[in-house]
mmJSON file of the N, C-alpha and C atoms, coordinates in Angstrom:
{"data_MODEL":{"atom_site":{
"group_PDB":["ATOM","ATOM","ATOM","ATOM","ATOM","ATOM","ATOM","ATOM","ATOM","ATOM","ATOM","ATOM","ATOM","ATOM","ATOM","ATOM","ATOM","ATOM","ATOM","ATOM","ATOM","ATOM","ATOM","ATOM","ATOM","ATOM","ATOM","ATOM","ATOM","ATOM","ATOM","ATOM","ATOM","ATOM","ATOM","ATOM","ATOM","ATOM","ATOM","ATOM","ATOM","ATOM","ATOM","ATOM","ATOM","ATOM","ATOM","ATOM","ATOM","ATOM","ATOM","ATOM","ATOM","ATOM","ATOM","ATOM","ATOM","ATOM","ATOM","ATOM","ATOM","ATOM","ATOM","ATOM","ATOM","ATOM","ATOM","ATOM","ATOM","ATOM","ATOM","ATOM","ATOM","ATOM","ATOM","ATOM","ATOM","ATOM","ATOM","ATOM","ATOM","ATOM","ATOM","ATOM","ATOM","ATOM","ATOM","ATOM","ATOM","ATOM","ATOM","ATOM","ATOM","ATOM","ATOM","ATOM","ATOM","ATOM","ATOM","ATOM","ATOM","ATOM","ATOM","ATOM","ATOM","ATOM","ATOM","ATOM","ATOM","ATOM","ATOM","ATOM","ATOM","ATOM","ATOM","ATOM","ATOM","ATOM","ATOM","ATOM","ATOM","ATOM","ATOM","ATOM","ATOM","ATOM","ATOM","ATOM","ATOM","ATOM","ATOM","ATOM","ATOM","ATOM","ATOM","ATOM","ATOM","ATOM","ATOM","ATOM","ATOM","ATOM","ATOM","ATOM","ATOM","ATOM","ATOM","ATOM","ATOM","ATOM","ATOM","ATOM","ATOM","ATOM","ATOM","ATOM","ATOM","ATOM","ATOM","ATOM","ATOM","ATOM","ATOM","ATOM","ATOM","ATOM","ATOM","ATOM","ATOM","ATOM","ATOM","ATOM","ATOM","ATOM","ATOM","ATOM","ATOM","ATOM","ATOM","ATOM","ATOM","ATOM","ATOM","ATOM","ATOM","ATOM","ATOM","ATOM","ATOM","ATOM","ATOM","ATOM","ATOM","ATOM","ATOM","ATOM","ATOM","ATOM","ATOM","ATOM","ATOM","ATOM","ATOM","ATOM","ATOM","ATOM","ATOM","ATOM","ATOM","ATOM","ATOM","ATOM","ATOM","ATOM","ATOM","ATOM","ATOM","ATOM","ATOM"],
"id":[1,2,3,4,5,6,7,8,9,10,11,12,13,14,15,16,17,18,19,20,21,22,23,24,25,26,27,28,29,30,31,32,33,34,35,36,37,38,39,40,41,42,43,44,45,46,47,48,49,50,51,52,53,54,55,56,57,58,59,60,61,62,63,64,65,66,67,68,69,70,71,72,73,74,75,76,77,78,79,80,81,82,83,84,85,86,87,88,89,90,91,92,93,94,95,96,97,98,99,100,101,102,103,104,105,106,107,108,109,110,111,112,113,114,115,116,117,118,119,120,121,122,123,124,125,126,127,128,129,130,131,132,133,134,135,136,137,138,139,140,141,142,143,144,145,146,147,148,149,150,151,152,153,154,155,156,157,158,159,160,161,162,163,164,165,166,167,168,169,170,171,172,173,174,175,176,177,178,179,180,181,182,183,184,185,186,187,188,189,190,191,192,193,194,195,196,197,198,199,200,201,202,203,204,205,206,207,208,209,210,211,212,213,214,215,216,217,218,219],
"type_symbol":["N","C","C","N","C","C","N","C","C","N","C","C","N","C","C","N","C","C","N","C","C","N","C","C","N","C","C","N","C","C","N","C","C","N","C","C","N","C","C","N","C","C","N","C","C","N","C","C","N","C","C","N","C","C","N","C","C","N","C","C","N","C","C","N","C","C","N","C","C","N","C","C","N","C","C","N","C","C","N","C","C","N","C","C","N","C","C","N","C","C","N","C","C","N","C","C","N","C","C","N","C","C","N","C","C","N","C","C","N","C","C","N","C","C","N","C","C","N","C","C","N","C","C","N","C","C","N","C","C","N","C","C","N","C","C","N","C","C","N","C","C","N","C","C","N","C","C","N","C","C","N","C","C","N","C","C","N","C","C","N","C","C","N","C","C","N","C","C","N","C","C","N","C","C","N","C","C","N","C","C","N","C","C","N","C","C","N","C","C","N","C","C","N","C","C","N","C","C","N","C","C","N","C","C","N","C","C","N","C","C","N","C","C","N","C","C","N","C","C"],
"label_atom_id":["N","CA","C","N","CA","C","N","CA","C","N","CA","C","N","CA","C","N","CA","C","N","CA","C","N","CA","C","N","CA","C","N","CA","C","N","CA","C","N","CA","C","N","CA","C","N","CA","C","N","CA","C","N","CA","C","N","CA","C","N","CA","C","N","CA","C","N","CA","C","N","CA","C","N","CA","C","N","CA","C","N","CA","C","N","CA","C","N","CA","C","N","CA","C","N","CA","C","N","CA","C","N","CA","C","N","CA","C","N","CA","C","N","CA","C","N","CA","C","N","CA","C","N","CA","C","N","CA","C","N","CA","C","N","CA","C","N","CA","C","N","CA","C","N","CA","C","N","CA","C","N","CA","C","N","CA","C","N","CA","C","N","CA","C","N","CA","C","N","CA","C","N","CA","C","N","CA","C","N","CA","C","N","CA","C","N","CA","C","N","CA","C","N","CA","C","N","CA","C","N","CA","C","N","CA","C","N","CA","C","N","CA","C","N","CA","C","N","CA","C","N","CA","C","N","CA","C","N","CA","C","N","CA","C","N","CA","C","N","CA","C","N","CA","C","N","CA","C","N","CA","C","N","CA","C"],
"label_alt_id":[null,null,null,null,null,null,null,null,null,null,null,null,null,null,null,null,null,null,null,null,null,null,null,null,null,null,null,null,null,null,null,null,null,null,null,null,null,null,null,null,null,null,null,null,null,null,null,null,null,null,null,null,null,null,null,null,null,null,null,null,null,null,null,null,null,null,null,null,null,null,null,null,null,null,null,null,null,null,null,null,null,null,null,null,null,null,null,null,null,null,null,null,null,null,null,null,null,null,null,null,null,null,null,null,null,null,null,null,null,null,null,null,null,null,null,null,null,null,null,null,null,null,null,null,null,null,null,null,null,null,null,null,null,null,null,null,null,null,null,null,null,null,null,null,null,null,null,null,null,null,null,null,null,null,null,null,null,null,null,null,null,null,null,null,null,null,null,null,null,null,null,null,null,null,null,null,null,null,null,null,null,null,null,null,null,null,null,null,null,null,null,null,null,null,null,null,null,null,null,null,null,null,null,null,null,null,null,null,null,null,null,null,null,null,null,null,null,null,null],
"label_comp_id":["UNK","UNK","UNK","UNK","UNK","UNK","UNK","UNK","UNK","UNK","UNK","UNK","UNK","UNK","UNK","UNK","UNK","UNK","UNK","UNK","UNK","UNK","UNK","UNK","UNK","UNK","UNK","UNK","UNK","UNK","UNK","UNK","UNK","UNK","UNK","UNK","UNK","UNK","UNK","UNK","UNK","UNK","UNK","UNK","UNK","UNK","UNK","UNK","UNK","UNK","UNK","UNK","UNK","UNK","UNK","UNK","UNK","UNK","UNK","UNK","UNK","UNK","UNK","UNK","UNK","UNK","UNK","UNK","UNK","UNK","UNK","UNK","UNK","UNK","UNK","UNK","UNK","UNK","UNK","UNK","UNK","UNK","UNK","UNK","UNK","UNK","UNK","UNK","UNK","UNK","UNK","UNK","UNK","UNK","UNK","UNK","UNK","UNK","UNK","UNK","UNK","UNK","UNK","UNK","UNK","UNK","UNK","UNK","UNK","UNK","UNK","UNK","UNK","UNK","UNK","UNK","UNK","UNK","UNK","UNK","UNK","UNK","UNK","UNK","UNK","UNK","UNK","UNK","UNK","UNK","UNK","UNK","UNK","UNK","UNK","UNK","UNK","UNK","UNK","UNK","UNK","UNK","UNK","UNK","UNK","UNK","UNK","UNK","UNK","UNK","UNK","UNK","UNK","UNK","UNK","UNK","UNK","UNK","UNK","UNK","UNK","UNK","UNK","UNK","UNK","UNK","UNK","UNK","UNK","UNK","UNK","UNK","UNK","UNK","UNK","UNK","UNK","UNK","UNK","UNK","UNK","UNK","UNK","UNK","UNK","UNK","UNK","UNK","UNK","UNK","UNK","UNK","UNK","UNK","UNK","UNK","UNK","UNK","UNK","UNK","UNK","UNK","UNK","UNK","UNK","UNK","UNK","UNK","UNK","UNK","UNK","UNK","UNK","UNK","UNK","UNK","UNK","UNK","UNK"],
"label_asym_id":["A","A","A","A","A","A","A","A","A","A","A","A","A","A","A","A","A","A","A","A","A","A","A","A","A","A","A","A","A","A","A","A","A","A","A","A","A","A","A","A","A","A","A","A","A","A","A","A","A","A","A","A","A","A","A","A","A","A","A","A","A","A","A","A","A","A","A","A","A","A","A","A","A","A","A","A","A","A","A","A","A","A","A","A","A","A","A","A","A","A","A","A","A","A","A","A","A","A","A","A","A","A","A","A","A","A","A","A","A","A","A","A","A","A","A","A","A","A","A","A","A","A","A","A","A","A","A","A","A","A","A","A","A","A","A","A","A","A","A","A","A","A","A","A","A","A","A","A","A","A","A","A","A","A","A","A","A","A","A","A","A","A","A","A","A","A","A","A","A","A","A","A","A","A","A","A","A","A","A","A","A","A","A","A","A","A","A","A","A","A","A","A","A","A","A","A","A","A","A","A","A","A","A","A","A","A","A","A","A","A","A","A","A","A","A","A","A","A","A"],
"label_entity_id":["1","1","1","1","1","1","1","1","1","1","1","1","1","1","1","1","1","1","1","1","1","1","1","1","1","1","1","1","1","1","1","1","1","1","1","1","1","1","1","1","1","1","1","1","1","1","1","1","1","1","1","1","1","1","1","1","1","1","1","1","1","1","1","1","1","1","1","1","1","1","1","1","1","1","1","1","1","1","1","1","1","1","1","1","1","1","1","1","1","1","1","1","1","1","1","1","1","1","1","1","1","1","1","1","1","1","1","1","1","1","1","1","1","1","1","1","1","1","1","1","1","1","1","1","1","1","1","1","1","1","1","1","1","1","1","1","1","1","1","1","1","1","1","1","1","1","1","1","1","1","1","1","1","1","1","1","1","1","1","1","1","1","1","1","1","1","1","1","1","1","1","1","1","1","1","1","1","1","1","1","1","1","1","1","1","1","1","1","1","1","1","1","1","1","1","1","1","1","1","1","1","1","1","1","1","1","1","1","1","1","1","1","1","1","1","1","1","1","1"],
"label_seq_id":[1,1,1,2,2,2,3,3,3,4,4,4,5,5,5,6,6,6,7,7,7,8,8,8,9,9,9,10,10,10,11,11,11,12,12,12,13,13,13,14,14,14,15,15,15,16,16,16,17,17,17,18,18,18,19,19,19,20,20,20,21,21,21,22,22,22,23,23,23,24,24,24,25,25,25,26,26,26,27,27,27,28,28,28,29,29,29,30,30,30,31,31,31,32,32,32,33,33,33,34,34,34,35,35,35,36,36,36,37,37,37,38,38,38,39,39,39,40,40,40,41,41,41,42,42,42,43,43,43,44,44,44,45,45,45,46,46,46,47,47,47,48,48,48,49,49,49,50,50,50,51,51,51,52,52,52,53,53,53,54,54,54,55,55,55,56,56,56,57,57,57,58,58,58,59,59,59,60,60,60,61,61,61,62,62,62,63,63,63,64,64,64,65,65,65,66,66,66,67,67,67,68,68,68,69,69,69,70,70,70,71,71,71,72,72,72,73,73,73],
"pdbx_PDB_ins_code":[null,null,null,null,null,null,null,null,null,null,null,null,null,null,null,null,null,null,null,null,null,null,null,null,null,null,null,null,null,null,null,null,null,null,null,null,null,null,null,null,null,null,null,null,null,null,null,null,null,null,null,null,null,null,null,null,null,null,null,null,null,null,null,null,null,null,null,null,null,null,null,null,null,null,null,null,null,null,null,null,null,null,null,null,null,null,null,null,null,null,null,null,null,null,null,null,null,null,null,null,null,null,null,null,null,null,null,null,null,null,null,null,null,null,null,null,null,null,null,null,null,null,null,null,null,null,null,null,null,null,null,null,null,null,null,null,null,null,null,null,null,null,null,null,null,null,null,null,null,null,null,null,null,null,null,null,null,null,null,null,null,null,null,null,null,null,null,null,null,null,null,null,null,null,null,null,null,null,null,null,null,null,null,null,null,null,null,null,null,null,null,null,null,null,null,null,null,null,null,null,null,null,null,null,null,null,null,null,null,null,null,null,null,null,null,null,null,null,null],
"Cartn_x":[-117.919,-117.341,-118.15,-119.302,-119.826,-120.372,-120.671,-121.281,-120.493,-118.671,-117.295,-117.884,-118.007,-117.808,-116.51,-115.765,-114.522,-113.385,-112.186,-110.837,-109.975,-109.065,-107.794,-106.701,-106.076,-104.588,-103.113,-103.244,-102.216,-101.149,-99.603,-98.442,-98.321,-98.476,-98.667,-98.146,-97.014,-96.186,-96.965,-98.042,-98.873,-98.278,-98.071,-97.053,-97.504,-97.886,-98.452,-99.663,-99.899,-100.944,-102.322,-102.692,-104.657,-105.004,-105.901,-106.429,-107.966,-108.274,-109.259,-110.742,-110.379,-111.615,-111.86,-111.096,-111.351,-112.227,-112.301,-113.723,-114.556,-115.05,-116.216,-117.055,-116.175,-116.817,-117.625,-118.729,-119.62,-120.251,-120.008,-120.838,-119.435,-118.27,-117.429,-117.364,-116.671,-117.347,-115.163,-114.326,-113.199,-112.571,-111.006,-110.077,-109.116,-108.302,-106.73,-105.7,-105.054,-104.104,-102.105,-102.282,-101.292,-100.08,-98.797,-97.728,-97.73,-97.475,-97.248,-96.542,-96.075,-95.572,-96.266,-97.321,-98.421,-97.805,-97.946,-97.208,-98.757,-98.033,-98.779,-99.7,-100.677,-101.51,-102.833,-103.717,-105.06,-106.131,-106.213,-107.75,-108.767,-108.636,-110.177,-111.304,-111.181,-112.714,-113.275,-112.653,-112.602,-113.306,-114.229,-115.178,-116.502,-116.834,-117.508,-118.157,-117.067,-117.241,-117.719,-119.073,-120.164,-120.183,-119.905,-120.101,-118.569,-117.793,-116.634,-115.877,-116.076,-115.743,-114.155,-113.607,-112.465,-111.059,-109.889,-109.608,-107.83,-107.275,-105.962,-104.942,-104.137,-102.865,-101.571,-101.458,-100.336,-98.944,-97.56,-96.484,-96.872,-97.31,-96.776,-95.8,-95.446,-95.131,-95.939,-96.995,-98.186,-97.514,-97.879,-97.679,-98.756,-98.815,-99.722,-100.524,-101.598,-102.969,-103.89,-104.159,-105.212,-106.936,-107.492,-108.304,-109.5,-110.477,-110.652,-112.385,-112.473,-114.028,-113.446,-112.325,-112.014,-111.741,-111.358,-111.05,-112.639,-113.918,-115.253,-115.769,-115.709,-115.954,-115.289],
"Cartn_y":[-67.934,-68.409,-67.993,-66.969,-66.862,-68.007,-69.078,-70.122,-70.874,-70.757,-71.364,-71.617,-72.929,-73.068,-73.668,-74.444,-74.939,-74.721,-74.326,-73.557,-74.154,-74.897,-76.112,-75.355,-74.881,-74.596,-74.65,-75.844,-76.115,-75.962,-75.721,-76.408,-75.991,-74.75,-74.502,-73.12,-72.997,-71.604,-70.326,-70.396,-69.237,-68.042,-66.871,-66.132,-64.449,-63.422,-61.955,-61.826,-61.319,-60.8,-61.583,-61.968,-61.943,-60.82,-61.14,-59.974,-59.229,-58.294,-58.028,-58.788,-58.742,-59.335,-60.574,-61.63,-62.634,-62.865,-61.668,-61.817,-61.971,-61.332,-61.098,-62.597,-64.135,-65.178,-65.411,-64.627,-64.818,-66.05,-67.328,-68.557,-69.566,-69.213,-69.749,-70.337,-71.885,-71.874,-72.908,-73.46,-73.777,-73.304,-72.993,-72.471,-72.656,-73.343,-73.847,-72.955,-72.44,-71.873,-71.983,-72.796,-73.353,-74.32,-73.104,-73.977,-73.313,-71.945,-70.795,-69.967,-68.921,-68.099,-66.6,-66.909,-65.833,-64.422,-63.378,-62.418,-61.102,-60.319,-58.937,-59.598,-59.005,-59.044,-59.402,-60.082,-60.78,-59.594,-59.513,-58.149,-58.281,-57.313,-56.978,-57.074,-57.182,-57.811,-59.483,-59.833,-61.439,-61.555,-60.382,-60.651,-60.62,-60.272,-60.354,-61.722,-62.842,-63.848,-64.621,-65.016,-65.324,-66.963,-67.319,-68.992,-69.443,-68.609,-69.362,-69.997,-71.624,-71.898,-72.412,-72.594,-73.343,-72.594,-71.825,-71.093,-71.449,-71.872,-72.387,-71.757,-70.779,-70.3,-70.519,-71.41,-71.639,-71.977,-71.763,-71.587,-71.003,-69.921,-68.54,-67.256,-66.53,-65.274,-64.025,-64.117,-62.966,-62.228,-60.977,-60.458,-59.307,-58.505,-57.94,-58.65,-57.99,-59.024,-59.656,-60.422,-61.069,-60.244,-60.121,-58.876,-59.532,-58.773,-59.379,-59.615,-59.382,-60.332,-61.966,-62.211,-63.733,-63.802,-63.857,-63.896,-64.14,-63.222,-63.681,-65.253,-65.203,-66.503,-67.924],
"Cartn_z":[-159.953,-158.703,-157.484,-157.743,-156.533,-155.649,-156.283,-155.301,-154.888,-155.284,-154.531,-153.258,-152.63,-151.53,-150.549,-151.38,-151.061,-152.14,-151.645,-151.827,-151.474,-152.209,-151.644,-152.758,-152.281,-153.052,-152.463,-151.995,-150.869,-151.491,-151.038,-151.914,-153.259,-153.752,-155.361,-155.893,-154.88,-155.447,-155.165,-154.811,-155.149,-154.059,-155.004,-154.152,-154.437,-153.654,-153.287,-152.283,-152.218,-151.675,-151.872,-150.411,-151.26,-151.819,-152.673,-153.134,-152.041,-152.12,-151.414,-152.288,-153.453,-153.995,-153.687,-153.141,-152.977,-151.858,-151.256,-150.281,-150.764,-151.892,-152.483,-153.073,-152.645,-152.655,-151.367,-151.207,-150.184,-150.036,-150.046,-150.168,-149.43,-149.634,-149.294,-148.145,-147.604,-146.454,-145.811,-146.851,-146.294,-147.189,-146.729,-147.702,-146.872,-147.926,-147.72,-148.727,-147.57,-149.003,-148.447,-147.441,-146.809,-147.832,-147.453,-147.721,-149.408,-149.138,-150.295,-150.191,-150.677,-150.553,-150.691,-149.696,-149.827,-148.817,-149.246,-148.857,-147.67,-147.242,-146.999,-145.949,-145.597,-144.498,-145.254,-143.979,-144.558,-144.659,-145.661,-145.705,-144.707,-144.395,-143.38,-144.153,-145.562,-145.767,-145.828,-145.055,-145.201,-143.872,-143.288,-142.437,-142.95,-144.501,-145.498,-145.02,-145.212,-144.979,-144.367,-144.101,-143.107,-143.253,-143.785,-144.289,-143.559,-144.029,-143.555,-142.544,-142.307,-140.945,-140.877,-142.187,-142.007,-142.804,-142.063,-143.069,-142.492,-143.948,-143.242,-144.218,-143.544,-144.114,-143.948,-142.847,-142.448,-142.78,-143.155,-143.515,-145.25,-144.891,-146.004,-145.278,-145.53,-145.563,-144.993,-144.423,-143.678,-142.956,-142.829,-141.839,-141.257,-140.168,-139.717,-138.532,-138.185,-137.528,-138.369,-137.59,-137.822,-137.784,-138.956,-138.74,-137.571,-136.396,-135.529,-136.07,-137.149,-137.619,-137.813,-137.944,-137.641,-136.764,-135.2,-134.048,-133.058,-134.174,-133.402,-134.147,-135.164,-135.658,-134.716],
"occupancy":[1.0,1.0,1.0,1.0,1.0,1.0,1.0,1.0,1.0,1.0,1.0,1.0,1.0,1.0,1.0,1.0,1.0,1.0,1.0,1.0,1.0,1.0,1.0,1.0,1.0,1.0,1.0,1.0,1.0,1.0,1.0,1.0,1.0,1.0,1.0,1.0,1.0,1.0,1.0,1.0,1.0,1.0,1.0,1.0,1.0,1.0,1.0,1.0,1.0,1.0,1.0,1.0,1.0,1.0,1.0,1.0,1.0,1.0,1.0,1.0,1.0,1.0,1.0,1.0,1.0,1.0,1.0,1.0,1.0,1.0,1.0,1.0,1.0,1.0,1.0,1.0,1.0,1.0,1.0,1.0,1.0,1.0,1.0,1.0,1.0,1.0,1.0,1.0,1.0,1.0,1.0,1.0,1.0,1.0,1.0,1.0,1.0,1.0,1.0,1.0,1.0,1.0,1.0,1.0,1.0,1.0,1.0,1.0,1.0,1.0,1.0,1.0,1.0,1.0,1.0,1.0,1.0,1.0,1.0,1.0,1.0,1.0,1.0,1.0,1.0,1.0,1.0,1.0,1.0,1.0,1.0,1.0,1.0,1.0,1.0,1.0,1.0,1.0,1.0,1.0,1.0,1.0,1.0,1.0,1.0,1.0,1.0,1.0,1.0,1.0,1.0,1.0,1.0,1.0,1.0,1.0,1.0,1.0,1.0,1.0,1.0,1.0,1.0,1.0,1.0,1.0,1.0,1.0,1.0,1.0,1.0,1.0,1.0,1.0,1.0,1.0,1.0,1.0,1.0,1.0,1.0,1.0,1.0,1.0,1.0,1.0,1.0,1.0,1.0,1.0,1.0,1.0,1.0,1.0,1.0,1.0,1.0,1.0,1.0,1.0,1.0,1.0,1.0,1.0,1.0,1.0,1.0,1.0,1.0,1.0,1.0,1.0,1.0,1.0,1.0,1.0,1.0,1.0,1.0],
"B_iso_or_equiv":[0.0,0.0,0.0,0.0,0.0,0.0,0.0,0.0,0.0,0.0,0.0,0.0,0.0,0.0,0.0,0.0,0.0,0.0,0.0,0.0,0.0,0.0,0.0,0.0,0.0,0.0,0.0,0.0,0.0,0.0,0.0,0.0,0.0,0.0,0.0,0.0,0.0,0.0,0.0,0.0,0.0,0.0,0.0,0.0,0.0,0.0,0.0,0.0,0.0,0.0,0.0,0.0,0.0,0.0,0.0,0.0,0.0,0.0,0.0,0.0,0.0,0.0,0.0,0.0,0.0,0.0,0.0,0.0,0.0,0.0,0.0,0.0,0.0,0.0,0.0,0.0,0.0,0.0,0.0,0.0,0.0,0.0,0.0,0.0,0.0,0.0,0.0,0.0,0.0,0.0,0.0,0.0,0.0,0.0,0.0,0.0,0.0,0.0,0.0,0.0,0.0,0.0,0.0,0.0,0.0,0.0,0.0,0.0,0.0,0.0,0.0,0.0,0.0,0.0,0.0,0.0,0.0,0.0,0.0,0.0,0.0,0.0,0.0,0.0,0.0,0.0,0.0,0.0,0.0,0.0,0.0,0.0,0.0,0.0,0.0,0.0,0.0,0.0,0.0,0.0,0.0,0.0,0.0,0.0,0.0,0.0,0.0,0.0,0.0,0.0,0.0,0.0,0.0,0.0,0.0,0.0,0.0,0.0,0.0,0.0,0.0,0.0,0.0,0.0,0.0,0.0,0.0,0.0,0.0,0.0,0.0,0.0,0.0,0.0,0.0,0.0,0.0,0.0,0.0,0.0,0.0,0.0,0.0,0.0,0.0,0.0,0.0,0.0,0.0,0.0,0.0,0.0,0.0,0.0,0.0,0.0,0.0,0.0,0.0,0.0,0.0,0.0,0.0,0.0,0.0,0.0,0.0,0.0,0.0,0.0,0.0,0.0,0.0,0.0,0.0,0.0,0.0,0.0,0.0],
"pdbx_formal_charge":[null,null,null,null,null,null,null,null,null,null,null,null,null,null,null,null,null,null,null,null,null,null,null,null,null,null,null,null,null,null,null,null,null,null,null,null,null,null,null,null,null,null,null,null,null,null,null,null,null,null,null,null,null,null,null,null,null,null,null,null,null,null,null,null,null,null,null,null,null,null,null,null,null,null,null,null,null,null,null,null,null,null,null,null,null,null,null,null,null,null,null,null,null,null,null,null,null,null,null,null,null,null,null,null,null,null,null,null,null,null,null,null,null,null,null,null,null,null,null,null,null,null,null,null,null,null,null,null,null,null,null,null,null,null,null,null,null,null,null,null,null,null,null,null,null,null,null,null,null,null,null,null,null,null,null,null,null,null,null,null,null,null,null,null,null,null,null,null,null,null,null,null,null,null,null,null,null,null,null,null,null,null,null,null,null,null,null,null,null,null,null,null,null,null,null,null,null,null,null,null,null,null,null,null,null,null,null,null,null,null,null,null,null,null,null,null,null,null,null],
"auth_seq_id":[1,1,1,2,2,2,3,3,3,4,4,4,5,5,5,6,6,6,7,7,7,8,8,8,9,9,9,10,10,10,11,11,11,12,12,12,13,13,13,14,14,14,15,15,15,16,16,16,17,17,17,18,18,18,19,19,19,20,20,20,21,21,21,22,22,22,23,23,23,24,24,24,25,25,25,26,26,26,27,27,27,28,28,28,29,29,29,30,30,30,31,31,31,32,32,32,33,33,33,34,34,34,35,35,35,36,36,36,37,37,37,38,38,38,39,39,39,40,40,40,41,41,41,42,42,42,43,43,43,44,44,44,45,45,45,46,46,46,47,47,47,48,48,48,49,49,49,50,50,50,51,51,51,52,52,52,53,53,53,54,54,54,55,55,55,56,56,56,57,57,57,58,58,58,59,59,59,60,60,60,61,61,61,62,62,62,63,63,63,64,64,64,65,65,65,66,66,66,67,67,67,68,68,68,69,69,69,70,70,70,71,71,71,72,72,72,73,73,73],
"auth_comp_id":["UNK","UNK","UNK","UNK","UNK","UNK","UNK","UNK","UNK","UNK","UNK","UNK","UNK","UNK","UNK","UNK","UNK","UNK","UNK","UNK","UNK","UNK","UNK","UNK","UNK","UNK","UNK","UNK","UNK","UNK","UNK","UNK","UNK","UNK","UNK","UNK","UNK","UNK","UNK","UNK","UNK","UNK","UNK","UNK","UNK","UNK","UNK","UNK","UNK","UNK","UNK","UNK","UNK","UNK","UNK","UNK","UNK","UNK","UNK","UNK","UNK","UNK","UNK","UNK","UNK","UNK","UNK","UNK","UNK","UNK","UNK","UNK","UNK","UNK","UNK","UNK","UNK","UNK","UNK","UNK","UNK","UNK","UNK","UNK","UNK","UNK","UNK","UNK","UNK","UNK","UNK","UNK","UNK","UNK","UNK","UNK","UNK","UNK","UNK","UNK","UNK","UNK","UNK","UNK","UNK","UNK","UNK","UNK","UNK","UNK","UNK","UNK","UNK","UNK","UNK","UNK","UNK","UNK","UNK","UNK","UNK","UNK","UNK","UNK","UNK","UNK","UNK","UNK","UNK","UNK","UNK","UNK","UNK","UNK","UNK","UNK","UNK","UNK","UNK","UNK","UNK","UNK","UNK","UNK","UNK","UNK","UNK","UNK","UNK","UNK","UNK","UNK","UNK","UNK","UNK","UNK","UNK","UNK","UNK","UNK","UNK","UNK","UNK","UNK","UNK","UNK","UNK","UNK","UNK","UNK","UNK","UNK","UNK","UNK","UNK","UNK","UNK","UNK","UNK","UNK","UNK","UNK","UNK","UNK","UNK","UNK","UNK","UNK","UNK","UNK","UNK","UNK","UNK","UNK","UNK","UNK","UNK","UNK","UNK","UNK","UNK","UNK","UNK","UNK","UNK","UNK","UNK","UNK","UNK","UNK","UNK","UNK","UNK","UNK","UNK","UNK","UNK","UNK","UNK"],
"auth_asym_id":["A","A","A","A","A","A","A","A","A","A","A","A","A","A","A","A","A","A","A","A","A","A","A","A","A","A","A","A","A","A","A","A","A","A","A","A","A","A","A","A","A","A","A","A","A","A","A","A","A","A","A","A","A","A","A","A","A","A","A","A","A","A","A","A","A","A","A","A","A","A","A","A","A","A","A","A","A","A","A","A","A","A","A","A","A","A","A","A","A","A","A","A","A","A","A","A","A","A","A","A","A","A","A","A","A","A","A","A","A","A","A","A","A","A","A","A","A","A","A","A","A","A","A","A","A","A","A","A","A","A","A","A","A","A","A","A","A","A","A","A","A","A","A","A","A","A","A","A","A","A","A","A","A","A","A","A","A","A","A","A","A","A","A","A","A","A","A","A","A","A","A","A","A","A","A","A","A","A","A","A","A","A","A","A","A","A","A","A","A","A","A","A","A","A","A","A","A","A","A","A","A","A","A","A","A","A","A","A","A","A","A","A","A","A","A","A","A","A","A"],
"auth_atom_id":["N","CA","C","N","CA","C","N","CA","C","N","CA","C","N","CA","C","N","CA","C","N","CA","C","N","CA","C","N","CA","C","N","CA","C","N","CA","C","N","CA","C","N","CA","C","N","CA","C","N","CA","C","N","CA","C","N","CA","C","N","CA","C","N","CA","C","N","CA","C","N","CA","C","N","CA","C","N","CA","C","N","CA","C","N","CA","C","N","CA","C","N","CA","C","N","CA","C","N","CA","C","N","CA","C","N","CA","C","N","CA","C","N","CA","C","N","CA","C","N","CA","C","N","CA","C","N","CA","C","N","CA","C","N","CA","C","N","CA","C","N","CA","C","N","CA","C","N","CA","C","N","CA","C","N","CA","C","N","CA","C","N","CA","C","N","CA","C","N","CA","C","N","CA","C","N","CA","C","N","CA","C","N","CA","C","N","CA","C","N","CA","C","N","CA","C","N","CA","C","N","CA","C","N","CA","C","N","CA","C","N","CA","C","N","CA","C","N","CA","C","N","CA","C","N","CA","C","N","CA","C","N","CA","C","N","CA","C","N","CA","C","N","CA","C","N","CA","C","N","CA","C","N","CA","C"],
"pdbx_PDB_model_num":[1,1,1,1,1,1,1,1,1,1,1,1,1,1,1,1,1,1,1,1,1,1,1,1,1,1,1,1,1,1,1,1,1,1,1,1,1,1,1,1,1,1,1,1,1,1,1,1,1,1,1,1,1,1,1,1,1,1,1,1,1,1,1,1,1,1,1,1,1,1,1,1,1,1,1,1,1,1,1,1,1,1,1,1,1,1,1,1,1,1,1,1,1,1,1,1,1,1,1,1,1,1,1,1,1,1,1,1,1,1,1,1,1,1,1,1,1,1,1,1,1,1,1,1,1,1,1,1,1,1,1,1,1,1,1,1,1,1,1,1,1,1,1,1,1,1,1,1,1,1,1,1,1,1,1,1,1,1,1,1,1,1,1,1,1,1,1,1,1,1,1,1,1,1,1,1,1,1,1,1,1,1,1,1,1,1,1,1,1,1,1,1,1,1,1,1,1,1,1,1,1,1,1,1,1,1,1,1,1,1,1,1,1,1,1,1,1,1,1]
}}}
């Protein structure tokens, strides 16, 4: 999966935590994970993430900040 560049899991139950490893797809560049039941706060290593221009979580369960290596992007 390292050369994952696109991530669509819209609508699909998917329900805990990101994992922190899921940073570790450094090539990644959109990810949808909108309309889950995704829980906990977004890892601060998801500033790892240098490719990534498109990143959509919207109506899950998050909570916390937003870590601010996405806020410079």
């Amino acid at each position: 999966l390292v050369h994952l560049e696109l991530f669509h899991a819209e609508n699909n139950h998917l329900f805990g935590p990101i994992p922190a490893t899921f940073c570790n797809l450094t090539n990644i560049v959109d990810v949808s994970l909108s309309f889950n039941q995704i829980n906990g706060s977004i890892p601060k290593e998801i500033g790892k993430l240098i490719h990534l221009s498109n990143l959509s979580l919207r109506s899950n369960a998050l909570s916390g900040k937003i870590p601010s290596a996405l806020l410079q992007k």
